[in-house]
C-alpha positions, 0 to 999 in steps of 0.5 A: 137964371130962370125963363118964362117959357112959351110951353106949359109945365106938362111935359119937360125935356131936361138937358144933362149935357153939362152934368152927365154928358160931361163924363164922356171920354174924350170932353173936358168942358171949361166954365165958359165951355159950360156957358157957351152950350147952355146958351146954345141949349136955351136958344133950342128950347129945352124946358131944364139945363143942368148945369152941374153939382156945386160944392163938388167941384171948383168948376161947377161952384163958378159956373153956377156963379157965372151963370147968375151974372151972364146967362139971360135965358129965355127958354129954360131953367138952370138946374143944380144936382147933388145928393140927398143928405149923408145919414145920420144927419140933417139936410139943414145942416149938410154942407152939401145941400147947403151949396146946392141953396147957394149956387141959386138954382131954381131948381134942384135935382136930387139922386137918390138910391133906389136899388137897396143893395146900393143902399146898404153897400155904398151908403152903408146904412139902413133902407129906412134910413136911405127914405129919411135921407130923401124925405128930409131932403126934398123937404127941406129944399122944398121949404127954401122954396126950390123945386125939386126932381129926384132921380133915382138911381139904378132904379131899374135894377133895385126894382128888380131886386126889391120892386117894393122898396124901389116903389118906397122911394118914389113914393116918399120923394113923392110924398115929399113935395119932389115934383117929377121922380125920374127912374135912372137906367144907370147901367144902360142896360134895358130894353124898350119893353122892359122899361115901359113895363116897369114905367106903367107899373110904378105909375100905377102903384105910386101915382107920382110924376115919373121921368126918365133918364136913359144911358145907351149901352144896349143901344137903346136909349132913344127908343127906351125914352120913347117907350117911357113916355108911351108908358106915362113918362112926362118927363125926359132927360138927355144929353146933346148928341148923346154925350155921356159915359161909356157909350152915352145918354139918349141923344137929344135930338131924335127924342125931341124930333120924335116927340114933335114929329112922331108923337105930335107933342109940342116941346119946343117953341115955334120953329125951334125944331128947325134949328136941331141940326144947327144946334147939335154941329154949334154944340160939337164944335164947342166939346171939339168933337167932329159931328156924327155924318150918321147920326138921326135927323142932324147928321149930314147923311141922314138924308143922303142918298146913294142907290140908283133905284132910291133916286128913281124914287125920290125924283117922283116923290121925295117922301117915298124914301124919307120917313120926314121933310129934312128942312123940318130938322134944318138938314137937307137932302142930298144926292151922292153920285157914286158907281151905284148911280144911275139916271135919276141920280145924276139928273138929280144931283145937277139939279142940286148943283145948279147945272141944268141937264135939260132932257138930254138923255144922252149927256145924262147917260155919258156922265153915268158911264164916266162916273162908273169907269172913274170909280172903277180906277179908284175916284170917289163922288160921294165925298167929292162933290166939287170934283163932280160938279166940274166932271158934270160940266165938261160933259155939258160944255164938251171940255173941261172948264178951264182957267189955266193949262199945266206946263209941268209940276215937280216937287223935291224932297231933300234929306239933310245931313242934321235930319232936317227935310226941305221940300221946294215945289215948282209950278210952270203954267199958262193963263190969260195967255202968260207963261209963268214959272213959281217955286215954293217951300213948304212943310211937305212936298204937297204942301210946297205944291200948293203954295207953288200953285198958289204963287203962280196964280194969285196975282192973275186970280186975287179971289185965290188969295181966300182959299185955304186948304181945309183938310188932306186925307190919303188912302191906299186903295185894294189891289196892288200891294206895298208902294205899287199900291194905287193913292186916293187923295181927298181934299177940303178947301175952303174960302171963310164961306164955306168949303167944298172937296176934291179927289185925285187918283194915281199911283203915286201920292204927290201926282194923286193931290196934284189932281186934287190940288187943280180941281180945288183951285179950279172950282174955287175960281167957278164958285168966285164967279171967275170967267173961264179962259177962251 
C-alpha cells in the first residue's frame, strides 16, 4: 500500500475523497467503489489517499483489508483516519487506535480537537487532558512505527476562541513525533486573508509543519488552500471534484492546477497534469454524479466560448481569452456557435469541425445570419453541435446533406381500456431510390418513431445498427403560453465511440424530435463515413 514516488516529501497533496468527500449528500460509496477511485487517485499522482477510518464502520475495516490484497499503488500512500484516545485511557490499550495498527496503513491521520469548548462539550474532559490524549497518541503510534498527521479540528474557530490552547495543540502534536499538523476550517467558514493570517501566525509561534484542510461554505476553499500555502502550508488536503458535506472540500483539481500552473510547485509526476480532466469525469462516473459543465480547469465549459468579440479574439491569439493552454489540464477549447456569434465564431467553429470555409466571406456571413434567424425560432448550437455541422455544410454545398427523403411520419397513441397506452409509429421514406414503409411499437410515441426509423433504414445504412439514442430533453420555450407553447427538443445519440447531439423546434413535441431524430441519424451516417445520395 505504499509507493516510491518520483517527488520529494516537502510538499504533500492528501486526498480525502474516500474519508470526507464521502459524506456528501447524494454518494454512497462500495468498497469496490472505494478501490476503483483509489486507483484512479494514484494514477493522477497524488502523494497520500485516505481511505477511511477502520474499526468504525464494516465497510472501511474491508477496504482497508482489500486495499492490502489488491491496490499496487505507484504514486501515493494509503492513509487510515481516526481519533486520539478516549480520556482517562491509554492509546495502547484503545480498541480504536488498535484498528488503526491493524488496517496497515502506513500512515495515520489522527483528528484531534482544537477549539477548547469542543473539548470540554463534546469530550466532556479537561484541556489538559485533550493534550495528553494527542500526545499519548501520536506517541504511541509513532512507536509502532507509523507516520503520523493530525488534523485539528475546528482549529479556526478554537483560535478564535482561545489562540493560546489552539497553538497548545499544535504544538504538542508537534512535539509528539506528528509529522504535518493540518488546521481544519471544519465550518467552512473563513476567508482567504483570515486564513493566511491565522497560518503565518501558528507557523511562527509553533514552528511546526502545517497543512490545511479547507471545507466550501463561503466559497472559498480553493482560494483559502492558496492562501495557506502562501502563508507556509506544505501541505494540502482536498477531495475530487469538491466532493464533501454541505457544499463540499476545496476541489482538487484547481488546487493541483494552480500549484503547478500558478505557483510553479512540481506536485504531480511528469505529464500527470494533463490527465485532470480525465481523471476528475473517471472519478464521477464511479460516485454517479453528472461532471460539473462549469467546473475550473476540467469542465467541458472551461474554455467554451460563446461571444462574437471573444472569437475575434481567439482567432489571433488564443491566450488573449485563456488564463492557460486547456491541453495542459487535458480539456480542449471549443467554440459555441449561438445567436452571439459573429464572424470569427463561425470560421473558428468549421475549423474545429473539419469543414474548410476558406475565405468566402460570403458563405461565412450566410451562416452567421441562418444561425441567428434559427435561434431567433427557438434552435440552440450551443448544445447542438451536430446539428451545426450539418446547417454549416448545406450552406457550403448549397443543399442539405442527404441520405434519404421523408415521404411522411405518424405517430399513435392509444388509450386502452385497463389504462395501458400502445404507441406505433410509421415512417414512409425513400433512399437509394426505394420506397420504403416501416412501422414500429415503442414505449413512447418518440420512442416508436425512432425505431420506425431505424426499421426503415437499417438494412440500406447497417452502420445505423450502432447508433443509440443516448439522452432526450424537452423544453418549453417563452412566448406562448400552455400547449400552444413552442418545444425545443434536444437529442444525444451515440455510436459506443462517442456521442454527439441535435435540436428540433416546432410547436408540437413529437414533430420537434422528429427533426432531432433526422439530424441524429443523418449525422451518424456522415460521421460513419457514409456517401450522401445522388
Amino acid at each position: 500500500m505504499t509507493a516510491t514516488s518520483e517527488l520529494d516529501d516537502s510538499f504533500h497533496v492528501f486526498d480525502t475523497t474516500l474519508r470526507d468527500g464521502a459524506q456528501r449528500e447524494g454518494i454512497n460509496l462500495t468498497v469496490a467503489d472505494k478501490l476503483a477511485i483509489a486507483r484512479h487517485l494514484d494514477d493522477f499522482g497524488v502523494g497520500f489517499i485516505e481511505g477511511g477510518w477502520p474499526g468504525a464502520n464494516p465497510r472501511d475495516t474491508e477496504f482497508f483489508a482489500r486495499a492490502a490484497k489488491e491496490l499496487d499503488l505507484r504514486n501515493a500512500t494509503l492513509v487510515a483516519f481516526g481519533a486520539t484516545r478516549r480520556a482517562g485511557a491509554k492509546a495502547a490499550d484503545d480498541p480504536q487506535v488498535r484498528a488503526l495498527l491493524e488496517s496497515g496503513a502506513p500512515v495515520i491521520t489522527l483528528v484531534a480537537k482544537a477549539h477548547d469548548r469542543h473539548v470540554e462539550l463534546a469530550l466532556r474532559t479537561t484541556l489538559d487532558e485533550n493534550l495528553e490524549m494527542v500526545r499519548d497518541t501520536v506517541a504511541h503510534l509513532r512507536a509502532e512505527g507509523r507516520r503520523v498527521f493530525v488534523d485539528c479540528e475546528h482549529f479556526f474557530d478554537g483560535y478564535r476562541a482561545n489562540p493560546e490552547y489552539a497553538k497548545a495543540v499544535v504544538r504538542t502534536a508537534a512535539e509528539a513525533g506528528a509529522d504535518v499538523v493540518i488546521l481544519c476550517d471544519t465550518n467552512g467558514g473563513m476567508l482567504p486573508a483570515q486564513i493566511g493570517a491565522v497560518v503565518a501566525t501558528v507557523l511562527a509561534d509553533t514552528g511546526a509543519r502545517l497543512g490545511i484542510h479547507a471545507q466550501d461554505d463561503t466559497g472559498c476553499a480553493v482560494a483559502n488552500t492558496l492562501a495557506a500555502v502562501d502563508a507556509g502550508a506544505t501541505h494540502v488536503q482536498c477531495t475530487a471534484n469538491g466532493y464533501g458535506e454541505r457544499v463540499g472540500n476545496a476541489n482538487l483539481f484547481p488546487v493541483v492546477a494552480a500549484l503547478e500552473l500558478k505557483y510553479g510547485k512540481k506536485v504531480l509526476p511528469d505529464g500527470a497534469l494533463r490527465e485532470t480532466t480525465r481523471i476528475s469525469h473517471a472519478i464521477a462516473e464511479v460516485v454517479n454524479l453528472t461532471p460539473s459543465t462549469h467546473q475550473p480547469y476540467v469542465g467541458v465549459s472551461a474554455f467554451a466560448h460563446k461571444a462574437g468579440l471573444h472569437a475575434s479574439a481567439i482567432k489571433v491569439d488564443p491566450d488573449l481569452y485563456q488564463h492557460i493552454d486547456p491541453e495542459q489540464v487535458g480539456n480542449t477549447m471549443r467554440m459555441l456557435v449561438s445567436d452571439m456569434a459573429g464572424r470569427a465564431s463561425i470560421e473558428l467553429k468549421g475549423r474545429e469541425l473539419g469543414v474548410d470555409l476558406g475565405d468566402d466571406r460570403e458563405l461565412v456571413g450566410r451562416v452567421v445570419e441562418r444561425v441567428k434567424e434559427r435561434e431567433l425560432k427557438g434552435y440552440t448550437y450551443e448544445a447542438a453541435d451536430a446539428s451545426f455541422e450539418l446547417l454549416l455544410r448545406a450552406e457550403a454545398q448549397g443543399a442539405p446533406l442527404k441520405y434519404f427523403d421523408v415521404e411522411s411520419w405518424r405517430a399513435i397513441v392509444e388509450d386502452r381500456p385497463d389504462g395501458t397506452h400502445a404507441n406505433e409509429a410509421t415512417v414512409k421514406l425513400w433512399a437509394k431510390g426505394e420506397r420504403i414503409v416501416a412501422t414500429a411499437e415503442g414505449n413512447g410515441p418518440v420512442n416508436a418513431l425512432d425505431r420506425a426509423l431505424r426499421v426503415a433504414l437499417e438494412k440500406i445504412y447497417p452502420q445505423l445498427a450502432k447508433l443509440e439514442l443516448v439522452d432526450y430533453k424537452v423544453r418549453i420555450l417563452e412566448g406562448k403560453h400552455g400547449t400552444q407553447s413552442t418545444t425545443r427538443v434536444l437529442i444525444s445519440t451515440g455510436d459506443g465511440a462517442g456521442e454527439w447531439s441535435t435540436v428540433g423546434v416546432a410547436e408540437n413535441v413529437i414533430a420537434a424530435s422528429w427533426q432531432a431524430l433526422e439530424d441524429a441519424y443523418t449525422y451518424g451516417l456522415l460521421r460513419a463515413g457514409v456517401e450522401p445520395a445522388e
